[in-house]
FILUM-873466 format. One record per residue (C-alpha): x, y, z; chain. Coordinates in nm, 2 decimals, always signed. Example, Ala and Ser with C-alpha at 12.3 -4.5 7.8 and 13.67 -1.06 7.14 Angstrom:
BEGIN
+--------+--------+--------+--------+
!     c1 !     c2 !     c3 ! chaine !
+--------+--------+--------+--------+
!  +1.23 !  -0.45 !  +0.78 !      A !
!  +1.37 !  -0.11 !  +0.71 !      A !
+--------+--------+--------+--------+
//
This chain:
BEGIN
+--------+--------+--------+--------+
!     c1 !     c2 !     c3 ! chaine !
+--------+--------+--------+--------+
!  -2.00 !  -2.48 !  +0.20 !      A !
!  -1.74 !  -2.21 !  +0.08 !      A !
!  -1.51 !  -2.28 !  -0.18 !      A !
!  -1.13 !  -2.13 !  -0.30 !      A !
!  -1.18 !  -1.96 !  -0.66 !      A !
!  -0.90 !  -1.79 !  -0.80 !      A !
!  -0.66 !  -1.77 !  -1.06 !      A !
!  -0.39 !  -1.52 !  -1.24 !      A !
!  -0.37 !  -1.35 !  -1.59 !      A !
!  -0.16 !  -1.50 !  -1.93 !      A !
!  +0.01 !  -1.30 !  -2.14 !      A !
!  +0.10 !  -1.52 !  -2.44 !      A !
!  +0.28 !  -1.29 !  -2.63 !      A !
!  +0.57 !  -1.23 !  -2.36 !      A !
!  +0.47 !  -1.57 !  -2.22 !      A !
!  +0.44 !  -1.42 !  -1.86 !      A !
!  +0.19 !  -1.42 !  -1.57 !      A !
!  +0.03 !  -1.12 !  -1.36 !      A !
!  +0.05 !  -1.22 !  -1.00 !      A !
!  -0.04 !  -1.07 !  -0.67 !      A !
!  +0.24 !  -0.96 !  -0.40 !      A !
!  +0.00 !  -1.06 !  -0.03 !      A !
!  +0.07 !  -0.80 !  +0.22 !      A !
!  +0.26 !  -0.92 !  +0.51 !      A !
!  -0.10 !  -0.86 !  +0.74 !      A !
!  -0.27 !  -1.11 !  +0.57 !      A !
!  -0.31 !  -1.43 !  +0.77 !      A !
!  -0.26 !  -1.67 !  +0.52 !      A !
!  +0.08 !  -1.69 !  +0.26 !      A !
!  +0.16 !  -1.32 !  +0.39 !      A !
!  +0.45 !  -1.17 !  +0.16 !      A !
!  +0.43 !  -1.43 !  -0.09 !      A !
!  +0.28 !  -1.43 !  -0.43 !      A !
!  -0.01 !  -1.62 !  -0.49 !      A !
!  -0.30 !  -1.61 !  -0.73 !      A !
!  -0.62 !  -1.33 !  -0.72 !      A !
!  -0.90 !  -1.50 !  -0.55 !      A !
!  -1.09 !  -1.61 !  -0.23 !      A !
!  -1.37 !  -1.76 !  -0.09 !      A !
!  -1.70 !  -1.79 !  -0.24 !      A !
!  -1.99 !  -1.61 !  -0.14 !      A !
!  -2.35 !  -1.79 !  -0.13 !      A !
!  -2.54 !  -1.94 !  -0.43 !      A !
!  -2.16 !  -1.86 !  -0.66 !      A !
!  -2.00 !  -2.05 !  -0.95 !      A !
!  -1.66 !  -2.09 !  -0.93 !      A !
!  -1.64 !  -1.88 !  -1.24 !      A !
!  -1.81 !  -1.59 !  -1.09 !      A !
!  -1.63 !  -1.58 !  -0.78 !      A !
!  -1.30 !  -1.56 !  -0.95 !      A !
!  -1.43 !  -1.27 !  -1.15 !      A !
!  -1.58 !  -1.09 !  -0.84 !      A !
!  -1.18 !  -1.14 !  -0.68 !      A !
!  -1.07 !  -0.99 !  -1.02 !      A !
!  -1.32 !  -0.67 !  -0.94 !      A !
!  -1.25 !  -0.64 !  -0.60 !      A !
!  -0.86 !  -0.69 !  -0.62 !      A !
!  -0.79 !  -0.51 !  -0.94 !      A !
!  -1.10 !  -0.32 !  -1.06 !      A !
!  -1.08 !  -0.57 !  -1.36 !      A !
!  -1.42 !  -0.62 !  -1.49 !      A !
!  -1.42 !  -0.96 !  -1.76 !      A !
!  -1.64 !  -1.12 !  -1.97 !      A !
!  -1.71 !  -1.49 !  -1.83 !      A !
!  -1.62 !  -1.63 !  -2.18 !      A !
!  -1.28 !  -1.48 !  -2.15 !      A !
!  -1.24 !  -1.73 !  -1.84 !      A !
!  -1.04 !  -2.03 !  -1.88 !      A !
!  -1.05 !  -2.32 !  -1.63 !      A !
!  -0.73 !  -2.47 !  -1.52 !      A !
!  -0.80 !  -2.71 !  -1.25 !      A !
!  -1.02 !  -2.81 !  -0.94 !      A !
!  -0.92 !  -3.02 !  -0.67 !      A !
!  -0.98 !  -3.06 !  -0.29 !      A !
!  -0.71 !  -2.87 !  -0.10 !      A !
!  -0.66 !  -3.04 !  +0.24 !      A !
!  -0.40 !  -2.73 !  +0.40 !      A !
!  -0.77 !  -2.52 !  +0.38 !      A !
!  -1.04 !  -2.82 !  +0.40 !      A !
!  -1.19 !  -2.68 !  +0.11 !      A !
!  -1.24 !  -2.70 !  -0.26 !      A !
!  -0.99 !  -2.51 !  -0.50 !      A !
!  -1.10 !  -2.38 !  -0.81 !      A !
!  -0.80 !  -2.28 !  -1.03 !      A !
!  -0.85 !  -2.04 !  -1.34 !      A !
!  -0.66 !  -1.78 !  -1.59 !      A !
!  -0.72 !  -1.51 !  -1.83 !      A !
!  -0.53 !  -1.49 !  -2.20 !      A !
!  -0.49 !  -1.14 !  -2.24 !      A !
!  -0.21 !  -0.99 !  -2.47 !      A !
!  -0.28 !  -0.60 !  -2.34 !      A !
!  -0.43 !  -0.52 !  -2.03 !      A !
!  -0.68 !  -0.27 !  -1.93 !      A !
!  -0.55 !  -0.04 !  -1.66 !      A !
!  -0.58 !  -0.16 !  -1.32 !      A !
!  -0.61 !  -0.03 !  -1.00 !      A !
!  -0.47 !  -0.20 !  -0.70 !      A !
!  -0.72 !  -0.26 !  -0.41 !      A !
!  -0.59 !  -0.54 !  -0.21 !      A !
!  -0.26 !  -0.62 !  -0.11 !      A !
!  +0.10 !  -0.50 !  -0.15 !      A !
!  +0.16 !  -0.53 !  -0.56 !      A !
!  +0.13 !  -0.70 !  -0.87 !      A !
!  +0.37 !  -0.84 !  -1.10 !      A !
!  +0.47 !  -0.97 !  -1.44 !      A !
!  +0.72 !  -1.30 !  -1.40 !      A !
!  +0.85 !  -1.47 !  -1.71 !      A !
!  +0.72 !  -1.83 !  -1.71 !      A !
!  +1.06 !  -1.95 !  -1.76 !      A !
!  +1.15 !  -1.77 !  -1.42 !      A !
!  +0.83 !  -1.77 !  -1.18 !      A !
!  +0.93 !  -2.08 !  -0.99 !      A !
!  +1.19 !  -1.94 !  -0.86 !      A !
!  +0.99 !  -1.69 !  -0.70 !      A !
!  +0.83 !  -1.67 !  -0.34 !      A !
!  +0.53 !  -1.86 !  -0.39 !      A !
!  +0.26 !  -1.96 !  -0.18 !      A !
!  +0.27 !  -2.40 !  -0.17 !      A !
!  -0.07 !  -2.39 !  -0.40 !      A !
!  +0.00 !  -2.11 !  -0.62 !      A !
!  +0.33 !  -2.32 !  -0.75 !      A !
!  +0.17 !  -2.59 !  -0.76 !      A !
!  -0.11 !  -2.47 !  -1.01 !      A !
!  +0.15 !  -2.31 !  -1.18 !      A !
!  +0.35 !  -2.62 !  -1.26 !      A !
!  +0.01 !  -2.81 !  -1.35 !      A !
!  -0.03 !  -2.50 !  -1.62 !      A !
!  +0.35 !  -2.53 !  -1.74 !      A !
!  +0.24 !  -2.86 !  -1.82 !      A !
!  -0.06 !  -2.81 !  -1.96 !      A !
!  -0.06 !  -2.52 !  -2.12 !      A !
!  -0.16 !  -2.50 !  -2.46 !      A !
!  -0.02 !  -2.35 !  -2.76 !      A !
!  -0.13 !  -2.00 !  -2.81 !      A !
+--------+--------+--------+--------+
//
């Protein structure tokens, strides 16, 4: 069965997050922000489907080390698992936009005041929580 992998990218130094702007086609959370990810495809780790989103969204290629796990959890809105992830990166490579309307910095001390998709705040307040001390 398919799972939800995704996640966003950590700056510590600004203390900010790089999320992704959905199109307003999209069938699910369209013109909301919401993390880079999707479904798995067959025989994937969580880990490796959340860096195939990151190719196929951004052209980001990352070494699976750099991965950080957040969180898993069953997510009952999608009757599937949720696999929750982030990068730490303090300069990022250029990217190239391939899916959806944009990407953004937000300030952690701002984000949850922004149009959010129900899971992506959620995971986002479970890493305010959590996060550690870089």
């Amino acid at each position: 069965m398919a799972f939800y992998s995704g996640g966003f990218i950590y700056n510590p130094k600004t203390n900010s997050v790089l999320l992704h702007l959905r199109d307003e086609k999209t069938e699910n959370n369209p013109s909301a922000l919401a993390f880079f990810g999707g479904l798995s495809k067959k025989n994937e780790t969580p880990q490796k489907t959340f860096m195939r989103e990151l190719s196929e969204e951004l052209d980001l290629k990352v070494d699976e080390n750099a991965v950080i796990t957040l969180c898993d959890y069953f997510n009952p809105d999608f009757n599937t698992h949720r696999y929750v992830f982030y990068l730490k990166i303090e300069e990022l490579p250029r990217i190239n936009l391939k899916e959806g309307k944009d990407v953004s910095w937000f300030n952690l001390d701002r984000v949850l005041v922004q149009n959010l998709s129900k899971r992506t705040r959620q995971d986002l307040i479970y890493f305010l929580q959590e996060k550690p001390s870089y």
